[in-house]
C-alpha positions in Angstrom: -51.5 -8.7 50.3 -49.4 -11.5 49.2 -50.2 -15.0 50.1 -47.0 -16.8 52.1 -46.6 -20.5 50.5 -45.7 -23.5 52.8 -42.1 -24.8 52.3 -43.0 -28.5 51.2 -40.6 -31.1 49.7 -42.3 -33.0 47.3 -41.0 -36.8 47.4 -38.7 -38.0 44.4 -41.0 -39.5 42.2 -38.9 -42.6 42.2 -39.7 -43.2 45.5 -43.9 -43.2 44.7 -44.0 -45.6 41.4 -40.4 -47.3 41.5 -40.3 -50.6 38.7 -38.6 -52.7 41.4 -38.2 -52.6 45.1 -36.7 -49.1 46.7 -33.3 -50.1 47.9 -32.8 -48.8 51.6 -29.3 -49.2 53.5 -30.2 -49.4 56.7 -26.7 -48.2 59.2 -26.7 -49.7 62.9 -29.0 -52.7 64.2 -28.7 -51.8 68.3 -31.5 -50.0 70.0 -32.7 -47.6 67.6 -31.9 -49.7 64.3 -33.4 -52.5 65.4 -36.8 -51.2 66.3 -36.5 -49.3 62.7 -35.9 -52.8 60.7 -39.1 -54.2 62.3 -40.9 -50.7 61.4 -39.2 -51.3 57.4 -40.9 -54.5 57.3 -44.3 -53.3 58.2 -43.7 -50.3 56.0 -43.1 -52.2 52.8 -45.5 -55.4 53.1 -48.1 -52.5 53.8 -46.8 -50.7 50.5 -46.6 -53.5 48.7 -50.6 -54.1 49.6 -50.8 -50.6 47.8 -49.5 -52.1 44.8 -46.3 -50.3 45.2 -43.1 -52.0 44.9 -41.5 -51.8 48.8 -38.7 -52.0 50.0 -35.2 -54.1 49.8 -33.2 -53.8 52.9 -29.7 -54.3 53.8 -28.5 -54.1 57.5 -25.0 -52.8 58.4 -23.4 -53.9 61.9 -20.5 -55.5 62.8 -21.4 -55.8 66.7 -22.1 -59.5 68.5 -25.5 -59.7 70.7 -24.3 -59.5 74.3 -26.5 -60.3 77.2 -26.0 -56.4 77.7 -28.3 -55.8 75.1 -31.6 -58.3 75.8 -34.5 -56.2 76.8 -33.8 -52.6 75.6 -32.6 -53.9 72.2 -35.1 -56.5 70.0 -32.9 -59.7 70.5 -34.0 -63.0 72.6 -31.4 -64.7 74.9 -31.0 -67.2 72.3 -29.3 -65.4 69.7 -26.8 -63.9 72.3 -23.3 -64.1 70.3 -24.8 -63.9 67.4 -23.9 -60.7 64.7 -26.7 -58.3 65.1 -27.6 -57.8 61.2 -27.3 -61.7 60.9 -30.0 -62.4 63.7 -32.5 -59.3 62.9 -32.7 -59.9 59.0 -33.0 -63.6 59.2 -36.1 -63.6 61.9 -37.6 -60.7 59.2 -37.2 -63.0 56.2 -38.5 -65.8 58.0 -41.5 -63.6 59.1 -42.6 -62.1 56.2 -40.9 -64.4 53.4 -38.2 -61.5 52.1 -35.2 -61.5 51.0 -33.4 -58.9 52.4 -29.8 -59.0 53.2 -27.0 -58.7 56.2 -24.1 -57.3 56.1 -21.7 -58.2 59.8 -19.2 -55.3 58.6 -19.3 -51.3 59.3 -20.4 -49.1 56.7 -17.2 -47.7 56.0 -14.7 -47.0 53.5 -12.1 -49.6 53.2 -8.3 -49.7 53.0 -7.9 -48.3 50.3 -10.5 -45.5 50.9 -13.1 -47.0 48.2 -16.6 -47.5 49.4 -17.7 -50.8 50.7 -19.7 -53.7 48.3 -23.0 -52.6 47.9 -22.7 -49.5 49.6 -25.5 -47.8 46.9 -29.1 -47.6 47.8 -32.1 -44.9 47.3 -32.5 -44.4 50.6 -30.1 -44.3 53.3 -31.0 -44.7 57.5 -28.5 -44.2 59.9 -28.8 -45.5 63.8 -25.4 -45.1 65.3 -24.3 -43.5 68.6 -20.9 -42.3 67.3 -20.5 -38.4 65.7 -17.4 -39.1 63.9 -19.2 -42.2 61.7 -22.2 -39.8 61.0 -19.4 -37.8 59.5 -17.8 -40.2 58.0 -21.1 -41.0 56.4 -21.8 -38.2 55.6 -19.0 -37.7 53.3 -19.5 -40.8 51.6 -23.0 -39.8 50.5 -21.9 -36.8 48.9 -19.4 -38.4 47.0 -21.9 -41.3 45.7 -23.9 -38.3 44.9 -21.3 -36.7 42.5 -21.7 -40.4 40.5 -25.2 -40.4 40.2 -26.5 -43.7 38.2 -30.1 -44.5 37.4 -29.9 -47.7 39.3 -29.9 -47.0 43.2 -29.4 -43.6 42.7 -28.7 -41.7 46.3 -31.6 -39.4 47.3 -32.5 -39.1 51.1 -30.9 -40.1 54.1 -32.6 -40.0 57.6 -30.8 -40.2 60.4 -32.0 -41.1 64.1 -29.6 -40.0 67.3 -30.1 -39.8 71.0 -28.9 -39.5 74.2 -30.4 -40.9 77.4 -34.3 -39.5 77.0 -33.9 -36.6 74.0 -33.0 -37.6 70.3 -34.0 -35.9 66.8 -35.0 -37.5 63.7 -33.8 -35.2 60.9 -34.2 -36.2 57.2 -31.8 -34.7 54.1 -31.7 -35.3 50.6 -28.8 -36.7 48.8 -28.3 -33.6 46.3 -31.2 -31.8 45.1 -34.4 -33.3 44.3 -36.3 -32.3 41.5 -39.6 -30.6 42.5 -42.6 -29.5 40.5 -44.2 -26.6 39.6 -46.9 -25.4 42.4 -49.2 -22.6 42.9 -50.6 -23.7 46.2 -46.9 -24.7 48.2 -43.1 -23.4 47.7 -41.5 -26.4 47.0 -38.1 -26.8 48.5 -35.3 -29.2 46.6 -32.7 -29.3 49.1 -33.1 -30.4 52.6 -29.3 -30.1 54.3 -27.5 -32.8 55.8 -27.6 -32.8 59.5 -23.8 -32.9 59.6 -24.0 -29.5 57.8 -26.8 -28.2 60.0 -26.4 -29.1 63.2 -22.3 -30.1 62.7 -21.2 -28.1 65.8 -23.7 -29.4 68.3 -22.9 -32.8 67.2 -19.2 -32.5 68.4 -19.7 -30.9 71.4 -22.4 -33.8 72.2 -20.1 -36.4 71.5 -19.2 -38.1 75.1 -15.8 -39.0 76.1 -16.9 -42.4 77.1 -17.9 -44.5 74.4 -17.0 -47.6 76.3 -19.8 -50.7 75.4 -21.9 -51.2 78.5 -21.8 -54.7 80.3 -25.5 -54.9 81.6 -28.9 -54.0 81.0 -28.7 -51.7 83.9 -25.6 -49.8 83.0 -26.9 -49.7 79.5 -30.0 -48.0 80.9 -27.8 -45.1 82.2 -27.2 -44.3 78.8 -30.5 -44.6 76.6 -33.7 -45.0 79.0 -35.6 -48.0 77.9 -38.3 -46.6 75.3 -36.6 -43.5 73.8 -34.8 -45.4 70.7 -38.4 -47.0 70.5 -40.1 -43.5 70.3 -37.4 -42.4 67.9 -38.1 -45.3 65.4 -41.6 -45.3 65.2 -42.1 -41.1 64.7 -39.3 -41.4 62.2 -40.5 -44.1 60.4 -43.8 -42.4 60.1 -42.1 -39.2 58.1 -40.9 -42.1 55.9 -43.8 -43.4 55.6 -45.8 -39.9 54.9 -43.1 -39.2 52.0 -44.3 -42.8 50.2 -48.0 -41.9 51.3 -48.5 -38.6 50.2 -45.7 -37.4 48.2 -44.9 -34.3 49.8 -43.7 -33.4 53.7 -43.7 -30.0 55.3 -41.6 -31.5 58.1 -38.1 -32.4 57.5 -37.4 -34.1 60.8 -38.2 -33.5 64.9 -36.8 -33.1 68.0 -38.2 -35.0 71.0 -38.0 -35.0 74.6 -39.5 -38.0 76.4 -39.0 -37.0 79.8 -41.9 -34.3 79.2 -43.4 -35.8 76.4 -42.4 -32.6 74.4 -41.9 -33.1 70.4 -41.0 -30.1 68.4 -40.8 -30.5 64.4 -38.5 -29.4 61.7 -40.4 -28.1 59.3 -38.7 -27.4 55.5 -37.8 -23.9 55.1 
């Protein structure tokens, strides 16, 4: 009888003995992205006490803190009117002595449909509540993908959504991956983008009213208070697991909060 391998995706070797820090672009700093940053930080100073490289982080918003956003989102009353990235990456340098960098502009294409300054990184994280610029995003990978260069070369990109108390955490790889030889697992190279996966059930879920909410409370009708802080920490720990131990058999996750149900993705 033949033995069935597990599906496994062994992590770019890149990621497990980089020469300089991995460089993650990290999309959307509201309620989701902003919990993720602070999970980054403790990620790579606890990498970096593994003798690894870490991380180097550049946050992409162009929103202002509104009083709207105090409590479910990690800003203090005191940097209300401030640009999101601005706030979140100065109070992490400040904390842990980084340099990591802000940008107060979408991660778009511009004008003239080329890709934004510093738009390549290794890893790419994307915490926005809009369909079309997970699309958008998408598509930009894969064409940063067809000019592959040594330096902050494109290879994973994890993507957090969610609606008031559900969300999924689903990771894909920029391209194929190279993956070794292995008599105990069946490695898999390609994990697909959730845009090609799930494409579909991200355009019927896309709401008609996208309108920015103008209080805590109404905010709370949209996103209960600890689902984008659920989200961040399990997806940060399948980050984390990739850097730890090279290999994943789980590609992503769905979750429920209202029952406390969580159902993984495993690589197939």
């Amino acid at each position: 009888m033949e033995t069935v391998k597990t599906a496994v995706h062994f992590t770019d070797n890149y990621l497990i003995s980089p020469t300089n820090p991995i460089e993650v672009n990290l999309i959307g700093a509201g309620g989701t992205g902003s919990k993720v940053l602070t999970a980054l930080m403790e990620m790579s100073h606890s990498l970096t006490e593994l003798e690894h490289a870490g991380l180097q982080v550049r946050l992409w918003d162009d929103d202002i803190i509104t009083e709207a956003n105090l409590g479910r989102q990690r800003f203090a009353p005191s940097e209300t009117g401030l640009y999101k990235s601005v706030a979140l990456i100065n109070r992490v340098n400040r904390f842990m002595g980084t340099n990591w960098k802000a940008e107060n502009q979408k991660f778009e294409r511009n004008a003239f449909g080329g890709l934004p300054e510093n738009a390549r990184a290794t890893i790419y994280i994307t915490c926005v509540d809009n369909v079309q610029a997970r699309f958008n995003i998408a598509e930009m990978l894969k064409s940063m993908s067809k000019r592959r260069a040594n330096r902050d070369e494109p290879k994973y990109w994890l993507d957090f959504g969610n609606s008031q108390q559900i969300g999924q955490v689903i990771l894909s790889t920029i391209g194929e991956i190279k993956q070794p030889n292995s008599e105990k697992y069946e490695p898999v190279a390609i994990l697909p983008m959730v845009t090609d996966e799930f494409g579909e059930l991200l355009k019927q879920s896309e709401k008609t009213d996208d309108t920015p909410s103008c209080s805590l409370a109404e905010a709370l009708e949209k996103q209960d208070l600890y689902i984008n802080a659920t989200l961040a920490q399990m997806g940060c720990s399948l980050l984390w697991s990739m850097f730890r131990y090279g290999m994943t058999e789980n590609r992503g996750f769905f979750l429920n909060l209202k029952n406390f149900q969580s159902q993984p993705l495993k690589v197939v």
